[in-house]
N, C-alpha and C positions, 0 to 999 in steps of 0.2 A: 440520296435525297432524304430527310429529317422526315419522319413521319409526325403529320398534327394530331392532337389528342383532339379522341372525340367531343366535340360540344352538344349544342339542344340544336333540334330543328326547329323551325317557328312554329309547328304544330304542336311541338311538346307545350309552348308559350300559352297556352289555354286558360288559366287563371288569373281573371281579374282584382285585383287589388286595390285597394286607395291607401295612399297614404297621407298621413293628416300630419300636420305641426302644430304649435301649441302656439299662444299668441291669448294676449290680457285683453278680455273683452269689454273690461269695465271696472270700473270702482263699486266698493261695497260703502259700506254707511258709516263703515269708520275708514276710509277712504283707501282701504286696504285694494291692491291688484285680484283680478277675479280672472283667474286663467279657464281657458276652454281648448277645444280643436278645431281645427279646421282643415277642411280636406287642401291637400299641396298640389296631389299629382295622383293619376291614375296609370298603371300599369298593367304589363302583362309579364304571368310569371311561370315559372315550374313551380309544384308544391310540392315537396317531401318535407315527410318528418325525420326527426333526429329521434336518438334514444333521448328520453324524455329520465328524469327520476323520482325516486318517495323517499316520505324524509321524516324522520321524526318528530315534531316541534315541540319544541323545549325552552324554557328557560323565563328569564324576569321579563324579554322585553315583550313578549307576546301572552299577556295572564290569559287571556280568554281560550286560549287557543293550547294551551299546555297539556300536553298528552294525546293529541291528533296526530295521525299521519296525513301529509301533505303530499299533493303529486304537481310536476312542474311538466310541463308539456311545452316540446322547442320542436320549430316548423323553422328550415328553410327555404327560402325563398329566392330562385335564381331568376334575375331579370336581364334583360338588354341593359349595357352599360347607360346607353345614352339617356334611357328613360328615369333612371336614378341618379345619376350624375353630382348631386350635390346634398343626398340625403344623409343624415346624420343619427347620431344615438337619441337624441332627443324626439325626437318623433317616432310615431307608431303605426300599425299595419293594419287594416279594417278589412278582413276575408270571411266570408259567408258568417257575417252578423255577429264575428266574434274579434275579439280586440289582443292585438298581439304588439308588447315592449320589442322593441330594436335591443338586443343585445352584441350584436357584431354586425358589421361591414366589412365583406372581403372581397375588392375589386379583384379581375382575373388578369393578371398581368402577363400570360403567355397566347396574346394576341387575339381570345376568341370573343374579346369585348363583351363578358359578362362577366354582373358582380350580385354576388350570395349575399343575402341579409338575414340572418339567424334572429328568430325571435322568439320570444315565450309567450305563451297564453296569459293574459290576465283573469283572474277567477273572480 
């Protein structure tokens, strides 16, 4: 008999989350799109972090910022499949008051119906 790898209990499921989508909430004066967010879907998740990195920053496209070291901080996030279901990169993650980009989406395809969403802190 196959043995199943271990998944989350619903206990581990203790962090709530929002997640927002984006969506043009008006015109400006030169009749330009005026993007904001808006809350999608509320969740419950596991939170772990990833190795995070620092970085030197360099170069022409960032003048102000030239000779800083930068740090990048990545949080996954494992939810119930069905609760995320059609979430995508363009949307973001709203966890204790702090604003984290979608950088991956990885449904669990060996049947324990959860899917990871990797995301970075914005600063």
């Amino acid at each position: 008999m196959a043995k199943r790898p271990a998944g989350l209990n619903s206990g581990d499921l203790r962090h709530l989350i929002t997640i927002e989508e984006p969506y043009v909430s008006s015109s400006g004066r030169a009749n330009e799109p005026i993007e904001s967010w808006r809350k999608w879907r509320d969740a419950y998740a596991h939170v772990t972090t990833a190795p995070g990195r620092e970085f030197y920053q360099q170069g022409p496209n960032y003048p102000s910022t030239v000779g800083q070291t930068r740090s990048e901080q990545i949080h996954r996030f494992h939810c119930r499949h069905f609760e995320v279901q059609n979430v995508t990169a363009t949307m973001r993650i709203r966890f204790e008051n702090k604003v984290y980009d979608i950088t991956d989406i990885r449904p669990d395809h060996s049947g324990q119906s959860l899917t990871v969403i990797e995301a970075r802190l914005v600063q």
